[in-house]
matplotlib code that plots the C-alpha trace (Angstrom):
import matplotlib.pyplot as plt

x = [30.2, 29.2, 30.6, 32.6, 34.0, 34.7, 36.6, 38.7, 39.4, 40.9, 42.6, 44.4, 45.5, 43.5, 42.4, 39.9, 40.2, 36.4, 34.5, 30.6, 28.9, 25.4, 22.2, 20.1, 22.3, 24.7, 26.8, 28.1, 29.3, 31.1, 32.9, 34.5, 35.2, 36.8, 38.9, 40.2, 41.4, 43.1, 44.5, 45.4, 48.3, 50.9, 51.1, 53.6, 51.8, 48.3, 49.5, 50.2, 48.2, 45.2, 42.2, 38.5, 35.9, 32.6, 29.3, 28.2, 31.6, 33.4, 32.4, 32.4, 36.0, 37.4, 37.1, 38.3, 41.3, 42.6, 41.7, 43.9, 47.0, 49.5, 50.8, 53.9, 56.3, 53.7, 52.4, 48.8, 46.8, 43.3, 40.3, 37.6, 33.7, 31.7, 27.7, 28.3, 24.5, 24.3, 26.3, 24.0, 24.9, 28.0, 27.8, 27.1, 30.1, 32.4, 31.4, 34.2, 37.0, 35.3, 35.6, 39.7, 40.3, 44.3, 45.2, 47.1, 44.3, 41.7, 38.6, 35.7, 32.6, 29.7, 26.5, 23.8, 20.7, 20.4, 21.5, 22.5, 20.1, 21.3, 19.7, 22.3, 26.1, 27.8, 26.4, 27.7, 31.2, 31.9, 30.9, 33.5, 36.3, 35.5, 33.1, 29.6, 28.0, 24.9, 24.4, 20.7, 18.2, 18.7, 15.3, 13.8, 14.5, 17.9, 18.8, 19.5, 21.6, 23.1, 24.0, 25.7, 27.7, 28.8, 29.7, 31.3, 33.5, 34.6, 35.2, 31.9, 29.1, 25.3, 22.3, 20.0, 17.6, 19.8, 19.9, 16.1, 16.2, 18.6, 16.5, 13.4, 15.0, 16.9, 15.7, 16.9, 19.6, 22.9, 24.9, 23.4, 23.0, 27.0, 28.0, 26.3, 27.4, 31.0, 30.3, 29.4, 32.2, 34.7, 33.3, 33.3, 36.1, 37.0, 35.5, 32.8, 29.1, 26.4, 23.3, 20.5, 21.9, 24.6, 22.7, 20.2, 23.3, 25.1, 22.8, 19.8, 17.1, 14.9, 15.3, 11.7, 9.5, 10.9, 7.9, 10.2, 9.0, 5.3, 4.9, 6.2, 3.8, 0.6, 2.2, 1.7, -1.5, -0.1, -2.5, -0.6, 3.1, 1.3, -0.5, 3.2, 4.8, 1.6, 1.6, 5.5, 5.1, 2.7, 4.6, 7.5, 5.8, 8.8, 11.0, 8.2, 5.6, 2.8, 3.5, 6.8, 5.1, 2.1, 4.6, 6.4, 3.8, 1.9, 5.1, 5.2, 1.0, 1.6, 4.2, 1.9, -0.6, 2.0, 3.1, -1.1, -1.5, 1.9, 1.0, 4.4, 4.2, 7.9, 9.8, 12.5, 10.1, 8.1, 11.5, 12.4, 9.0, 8.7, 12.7, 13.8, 16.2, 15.7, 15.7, 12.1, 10.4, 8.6, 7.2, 6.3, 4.4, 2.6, 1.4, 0.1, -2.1, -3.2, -4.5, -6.6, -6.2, -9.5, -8.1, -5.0, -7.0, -8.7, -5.9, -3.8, -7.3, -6.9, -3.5, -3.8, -7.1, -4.9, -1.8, -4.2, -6.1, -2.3, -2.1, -5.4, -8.1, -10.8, -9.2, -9.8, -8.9, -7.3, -3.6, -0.6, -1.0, -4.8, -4.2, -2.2, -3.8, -6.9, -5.1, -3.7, -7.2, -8.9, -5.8, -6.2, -10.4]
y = [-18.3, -17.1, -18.0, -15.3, -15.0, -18.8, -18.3, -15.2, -16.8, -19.7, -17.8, -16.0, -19.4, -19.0, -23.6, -25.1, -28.6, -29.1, -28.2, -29.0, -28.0, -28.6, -27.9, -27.5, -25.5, -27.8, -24.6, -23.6, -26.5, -27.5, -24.3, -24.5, -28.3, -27.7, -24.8, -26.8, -29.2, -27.4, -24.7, -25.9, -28.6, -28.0, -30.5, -32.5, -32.8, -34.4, -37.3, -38.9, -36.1, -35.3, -38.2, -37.9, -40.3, -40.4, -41.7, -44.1, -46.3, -45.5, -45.7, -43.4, -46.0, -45.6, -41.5, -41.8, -43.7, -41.3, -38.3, -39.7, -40.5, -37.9, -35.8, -37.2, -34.1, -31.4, -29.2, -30.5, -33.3, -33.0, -35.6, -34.5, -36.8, -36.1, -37.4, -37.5, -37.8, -41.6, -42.4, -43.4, -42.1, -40.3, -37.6, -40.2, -42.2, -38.6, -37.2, -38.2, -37.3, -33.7, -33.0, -33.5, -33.0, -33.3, -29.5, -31.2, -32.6, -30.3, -33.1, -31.4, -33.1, -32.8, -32.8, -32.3, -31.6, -32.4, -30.6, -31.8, -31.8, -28.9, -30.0, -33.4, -32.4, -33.1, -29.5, -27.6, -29.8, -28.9, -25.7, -24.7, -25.8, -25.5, -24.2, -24.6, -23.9, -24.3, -23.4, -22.3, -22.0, -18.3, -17.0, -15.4, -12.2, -12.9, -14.6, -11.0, -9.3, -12.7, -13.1, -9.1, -9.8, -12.9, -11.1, -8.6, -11.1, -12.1, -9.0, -8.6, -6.1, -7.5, -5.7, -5.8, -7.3, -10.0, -10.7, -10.9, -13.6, -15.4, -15.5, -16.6, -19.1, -20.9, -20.6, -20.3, -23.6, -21.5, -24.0, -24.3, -20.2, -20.4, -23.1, -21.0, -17.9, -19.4, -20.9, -17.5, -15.7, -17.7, -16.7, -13.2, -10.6, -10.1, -6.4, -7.1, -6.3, -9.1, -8.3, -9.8, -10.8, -12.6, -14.8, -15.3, -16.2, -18.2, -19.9, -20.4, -18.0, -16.1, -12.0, -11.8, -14.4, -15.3, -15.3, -12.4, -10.4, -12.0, -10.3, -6.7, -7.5, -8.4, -5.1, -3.0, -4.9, -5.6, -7.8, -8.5, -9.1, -11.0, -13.4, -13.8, -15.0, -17.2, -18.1, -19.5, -21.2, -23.7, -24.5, -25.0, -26.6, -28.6, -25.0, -22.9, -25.6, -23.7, -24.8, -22.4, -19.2, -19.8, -19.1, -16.8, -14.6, -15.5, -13.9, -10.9, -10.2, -11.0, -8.1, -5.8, -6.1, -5.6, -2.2, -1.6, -2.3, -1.2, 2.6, 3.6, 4.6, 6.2, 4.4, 3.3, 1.7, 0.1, -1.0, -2.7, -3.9, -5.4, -6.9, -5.7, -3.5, -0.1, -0.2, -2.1, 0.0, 2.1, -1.4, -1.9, 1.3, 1.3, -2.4, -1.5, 1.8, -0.7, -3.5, -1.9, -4.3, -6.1, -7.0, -7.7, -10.5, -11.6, -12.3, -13.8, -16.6, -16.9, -18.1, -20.7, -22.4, -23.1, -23.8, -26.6, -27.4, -28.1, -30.7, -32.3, -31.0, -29.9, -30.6, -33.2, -32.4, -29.1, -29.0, -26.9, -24.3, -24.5, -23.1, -21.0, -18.8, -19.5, -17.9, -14.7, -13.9, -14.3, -12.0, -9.6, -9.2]
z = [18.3, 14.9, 11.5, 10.7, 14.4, 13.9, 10.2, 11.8, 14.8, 12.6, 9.8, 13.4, 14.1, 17.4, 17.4, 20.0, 21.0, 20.4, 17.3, 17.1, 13.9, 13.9, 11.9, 9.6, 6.6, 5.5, 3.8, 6.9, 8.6, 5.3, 4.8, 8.5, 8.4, 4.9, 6.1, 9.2, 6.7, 4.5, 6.0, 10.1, 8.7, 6.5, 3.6, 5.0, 8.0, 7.0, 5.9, 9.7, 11.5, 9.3, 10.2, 8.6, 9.7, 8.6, 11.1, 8.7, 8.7, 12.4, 15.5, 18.9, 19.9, 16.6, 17.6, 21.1, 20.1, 17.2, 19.1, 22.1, 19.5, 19.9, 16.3, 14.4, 13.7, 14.4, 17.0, 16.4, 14.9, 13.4, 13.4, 11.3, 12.0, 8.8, 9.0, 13.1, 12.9, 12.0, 15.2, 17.9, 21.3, 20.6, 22.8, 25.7, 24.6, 24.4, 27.4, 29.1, 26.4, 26.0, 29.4, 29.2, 25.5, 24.1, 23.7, 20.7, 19.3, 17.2, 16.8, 14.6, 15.0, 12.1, 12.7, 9.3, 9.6, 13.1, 16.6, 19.5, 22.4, 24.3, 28.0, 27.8, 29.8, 27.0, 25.2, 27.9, 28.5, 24.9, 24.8, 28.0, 26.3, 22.6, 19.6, 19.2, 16.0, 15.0, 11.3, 10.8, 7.9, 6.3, 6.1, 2.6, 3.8, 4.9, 1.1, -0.9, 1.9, 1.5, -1.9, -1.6, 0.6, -1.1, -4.4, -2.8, -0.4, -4.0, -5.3, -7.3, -7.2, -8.4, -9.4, -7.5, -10.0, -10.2, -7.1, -7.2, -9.7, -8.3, -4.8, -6.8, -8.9, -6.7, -3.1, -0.1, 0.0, 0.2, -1.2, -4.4, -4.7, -3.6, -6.8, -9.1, -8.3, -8.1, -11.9, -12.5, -11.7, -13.2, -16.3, -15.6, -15.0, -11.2, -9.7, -12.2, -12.1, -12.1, -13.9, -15.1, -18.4, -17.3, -14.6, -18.3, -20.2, -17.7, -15.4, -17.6, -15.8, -18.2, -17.2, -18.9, -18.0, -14.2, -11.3, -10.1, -13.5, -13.0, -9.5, -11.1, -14.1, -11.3, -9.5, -11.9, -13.3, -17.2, -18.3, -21.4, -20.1, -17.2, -19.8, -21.8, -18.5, -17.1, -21.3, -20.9, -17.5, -19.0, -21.7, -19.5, -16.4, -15.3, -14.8, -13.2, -10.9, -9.9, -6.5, -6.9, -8.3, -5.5, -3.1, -4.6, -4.5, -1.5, -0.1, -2.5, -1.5, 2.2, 2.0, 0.4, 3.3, 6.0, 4.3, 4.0, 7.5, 9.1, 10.8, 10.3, 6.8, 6.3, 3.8, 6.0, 8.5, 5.2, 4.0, 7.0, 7.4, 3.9, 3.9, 0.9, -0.8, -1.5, -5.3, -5.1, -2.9, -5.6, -7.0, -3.9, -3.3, -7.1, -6.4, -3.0, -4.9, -7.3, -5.1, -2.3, 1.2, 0.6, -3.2, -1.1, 1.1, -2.1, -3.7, -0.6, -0.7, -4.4, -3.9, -1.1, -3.1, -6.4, -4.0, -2.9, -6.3, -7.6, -4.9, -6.1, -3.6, -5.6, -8.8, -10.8, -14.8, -15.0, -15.9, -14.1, -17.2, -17.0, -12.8, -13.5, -16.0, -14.3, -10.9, -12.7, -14.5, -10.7, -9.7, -12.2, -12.4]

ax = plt.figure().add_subplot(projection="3d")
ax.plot(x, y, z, "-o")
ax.set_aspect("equal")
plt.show()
């Protein structure tokens, strides 16, 4: 079952005996486990009927014997098991209980960056009779759809441009995108537009000299706005690693040769090739005119040797700053 099935199926009051959240985005699993808790039980209720263990401190017993209790003055209880990861053969010790859960008992076991093995019984006991989750890595080109939808769950609209910012500054760990964008939007007026100056304002990322603004600068080969940004990452090496901007635009080149190379050259098959929103596709289409495929490849090799000189192979002396201009002059000539 998928996240939003599981959320709608919950706020429907439609419970499972058996939750298993596992994986590798911690985002998801919190957001479920943190609903169940504050929404299944009334107030009243949690104080005798609400139980939340963590792997570190219980043990698979301690889980079987508050699972088995029955609920004090209410329909249902609920056993939450945070960090389930640190507890050694818990799904041997389980096996048993998952097989004949309490219907009045809702037990939501949390697994962190870390799945169960799905070949083992107790995977397809628990999924018969309850919810499996497994909460996955969103990919790069998954982050911008991402962040949307986001805004717009909470009433917001965002640029696209900040959007782009956003997914360059801060990656693809949802949880952190999710706290600033919540910081954001306390600030701002609900139904309100995100743009680029208010992520600058509020979060701290410069709307001029961003590797977002480097790539459109490379793109559309300004020497001299290229040489500004390059210019303000050395002097600021700790906020733009040249490990960062390698791979920022390893990505942004890589894309360029798949739109050179795809023989589909519509713009709604280049679009979907290249995973990105429609308001960059012209960027897109000047940088590819302005770097032929074999400057393309050039560039994509230019990239991976001062990804590895920044990690000390075949670099002795030369500073982060030194690299990077050094990189953006090989880009650019």
């Amino acid at each position: 079952m998928d996240y939003n099935k599981i959320l709608e199926n919950l706020k429907k009051k439609i419970y499972h005996p058996i939750y298993v959240l596992m994986g590798d985005e911690p985002y998801f699993i919190d957001k479920i486990s943190d609903y169940i808790v504050h929404n299944v039980l009334d107030e009243g209720e949690r104080s005798f009927n609400q139980t939340i263990l963590y792997g570190k401190d219980t043990s698979a017993d301690t889980i079987l014997t508050v699972a088995k209790r029955f609920p004090m003055m209410a329909a249902q209880q609920v056993v939450i098991v945070k960090e389930a990861q640190n507890l050694k053969s818990l799904e041997d010790e389980l096996l048993p209980y998952v097989q004949n859960p309490l219907s009045s008992t809702i037990l939501v076991i949390c697994y962190k960056y870390k799945s169960i093995d799905k070949r083992k019984k107790f995977y397809k006991e628990a999924s018969k009779l309850g919810v499996i989750f497994e909460s996955k890595k969103i990919y790069e080109n998954q982050l911008a759809p991402w962040i949307q939808n986001y805004c717009k769950s909470k009433n917001y609209q965002i640029q696209p441009a900040a959007v782009a910012m956003l997914a360059d500054y801060l990656g693809t760990e949802i949880s952190k995108v999710a706290n600033e964008l919540d910081k954001l939007m306390i600030l701002l007026s609900k139904g309100s537009t995100i743009t680029p100056d208010d992520i600058e304002k509020n979060i701290g990322i410069s709307k001029d000299f961003n590797v977002f603004e480097l790539q459109n600068a490379l793109g559309t080969r300004d020497v001299l706005k290229a040489n500004r940004i390059i210019n303000h990452f050395g002097a600021n090496p700790n906020q733009n690693p040249i490990q960062k901007t390698t791979a920022t635009l390893y990505s942004y080149f890589s894309r360029l040769l798949k739109m050179q190379l795809a023989k589909d050259k519509s713009k709604d098959n280049l679009i979907k090739i290249l995973g990105i929103h429609p308001f960059f596709f012209n960027e897109y289409l000047k940088a590819s005119r302005n770097f032929p495929t074999a400057k393309v490849v050039e560039v994509i090799s230019i990239l991976r040797e001062y990804d590895m000189k920044s990690k000390g192979i075949g670099n002795v002396s030369s500073s982060q700053a030194d690299l990077q201009r050094e990189m953006v002059y090989k880009i650019l000539h």
